[in-house]
N, C-alpha and C positions, 0 to 999 in steps of 0.2 A: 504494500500500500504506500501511494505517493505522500511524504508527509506534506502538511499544511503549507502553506509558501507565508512567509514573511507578511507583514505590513508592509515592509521597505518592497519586495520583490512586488506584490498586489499593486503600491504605486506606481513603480517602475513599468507593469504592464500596463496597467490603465493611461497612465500621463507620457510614457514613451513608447514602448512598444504597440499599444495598439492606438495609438493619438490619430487621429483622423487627418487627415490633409487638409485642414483648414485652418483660417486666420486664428480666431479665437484660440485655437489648438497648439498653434504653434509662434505665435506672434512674439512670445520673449525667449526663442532660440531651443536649441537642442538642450534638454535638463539633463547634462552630463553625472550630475549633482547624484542623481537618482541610484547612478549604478554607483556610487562610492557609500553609499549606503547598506550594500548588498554584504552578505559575508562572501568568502571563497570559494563553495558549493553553486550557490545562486548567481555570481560571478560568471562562472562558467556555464551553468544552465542560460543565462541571460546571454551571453555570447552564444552558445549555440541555436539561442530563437532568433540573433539579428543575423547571422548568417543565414538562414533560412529565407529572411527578408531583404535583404541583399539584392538590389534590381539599379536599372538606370532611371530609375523614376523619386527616388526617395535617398536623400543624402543622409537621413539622419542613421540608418543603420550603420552604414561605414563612419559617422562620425564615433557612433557608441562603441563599434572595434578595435577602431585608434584608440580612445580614451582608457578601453580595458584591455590596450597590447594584447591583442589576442591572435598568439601564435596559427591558430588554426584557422585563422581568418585570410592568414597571408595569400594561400592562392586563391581563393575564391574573388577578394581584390587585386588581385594581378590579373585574373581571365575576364573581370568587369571591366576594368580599367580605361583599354583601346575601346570598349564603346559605349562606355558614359562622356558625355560631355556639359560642359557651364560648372555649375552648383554641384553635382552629382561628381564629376571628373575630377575637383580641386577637393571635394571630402575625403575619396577615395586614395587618391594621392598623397596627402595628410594622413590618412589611416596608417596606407603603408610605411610611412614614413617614421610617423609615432612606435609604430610594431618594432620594425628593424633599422632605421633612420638610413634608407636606403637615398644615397644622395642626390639622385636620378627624379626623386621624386620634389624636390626642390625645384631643380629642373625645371620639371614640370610645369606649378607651381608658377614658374616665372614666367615661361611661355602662354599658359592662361590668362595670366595678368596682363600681357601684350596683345593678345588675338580676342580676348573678348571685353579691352577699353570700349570706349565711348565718351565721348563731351556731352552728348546728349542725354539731357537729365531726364527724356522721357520715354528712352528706352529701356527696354525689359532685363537689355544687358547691362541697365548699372543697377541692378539687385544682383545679379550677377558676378559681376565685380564687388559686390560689397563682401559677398560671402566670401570670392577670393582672398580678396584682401584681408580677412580674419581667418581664414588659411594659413596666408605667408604669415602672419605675426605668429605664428607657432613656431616659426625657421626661425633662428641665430645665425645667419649669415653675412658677409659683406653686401652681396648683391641681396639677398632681400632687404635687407635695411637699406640701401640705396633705394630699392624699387619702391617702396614703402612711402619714401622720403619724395619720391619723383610723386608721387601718386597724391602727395599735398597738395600740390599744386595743381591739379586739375583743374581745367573750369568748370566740371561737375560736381557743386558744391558736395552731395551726396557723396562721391566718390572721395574729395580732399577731405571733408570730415569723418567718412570714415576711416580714411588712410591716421587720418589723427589719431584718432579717438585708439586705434588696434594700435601705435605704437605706444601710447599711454598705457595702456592696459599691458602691453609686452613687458613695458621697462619698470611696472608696478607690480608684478609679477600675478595679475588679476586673471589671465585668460584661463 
């Protein structure tokens, strides 16, 4: 018989794993928060339901992979990878990276940041961008801290604010 699942675990599925795809749902970010409450058992049970959910349609799985290094997640986001793209592709990237801090995926990472800019603040690619950009503040690098720095200055205020806003949160150790 399956024992009981947690408080912590019950929240973690209701408020992340099974969160619906909508605003209300999801309007203040992926609740990373949720799975550091889990013990080492439900850890790993909780890792193997976001693999299961693992699509190009939904970033927050691969965000909650990277968060929980989860070894067993590595090819399953390696064979995703080549065809997620935006939001989906810069999560995934991060995951891997988080998991084995494969540098390739920095990379990455910076190449996103380049191919899906925009000035235009009323395109759908600077939500896009925004997500990247809280991406790269995960890296410690020269060139992301460059790119980071380039991406202040945008004239997509959206974009320079939140270029800001991720290296604060980097150098405050808050992300």
């Amino acid at each position: 018989m399956k024992p009981t699942p947690s408080l912590a675990y019950q929240e973690f599925d209701r408020r992340f794993l099974n969160a619906s795809y909508s605003w209300p749902e999801r309007k203040d970010g992926v609740p990373l928060e949720l799975l550091d409450k889990l013990d080492p058992a439900e850890k790993q049970r909780a890792g193997e339901a976001l693999i299961s959910r693992l699509s190009t349609g939904d970033s927050w799985p691969a965000r909650g992979l990277g968060h929980l290094r989860s070894q067993n997640a590595l090819g399953p986001l390696r064979g995703l990878l080549p065809k997620a793209k935006g939001s989906v592709r810069a999560a995934i990237a991060l995951a891997i990276w988080q998991i084995d801090g494969d540098p390739q995926m920095a990379d990455e990472l910076l190449a996103l940041s380049r191919s899906d800019y925009t000035d235009d603040s009323h395109s759908a690619k600077t939500f896009t961008m925004i997500d990247i950009i809280y991406c790269l503040a995960y890296l410690s690098s020269e060139a992301v801290t460059k790119r980071l720095e380039e991406l202040t200055q945008s004239k997509n205020y959206l974009i320079s604010y939140n270029a800001r806003r991720a290296i604060k949160l980097r150098n405050t150790g808050r992300l």
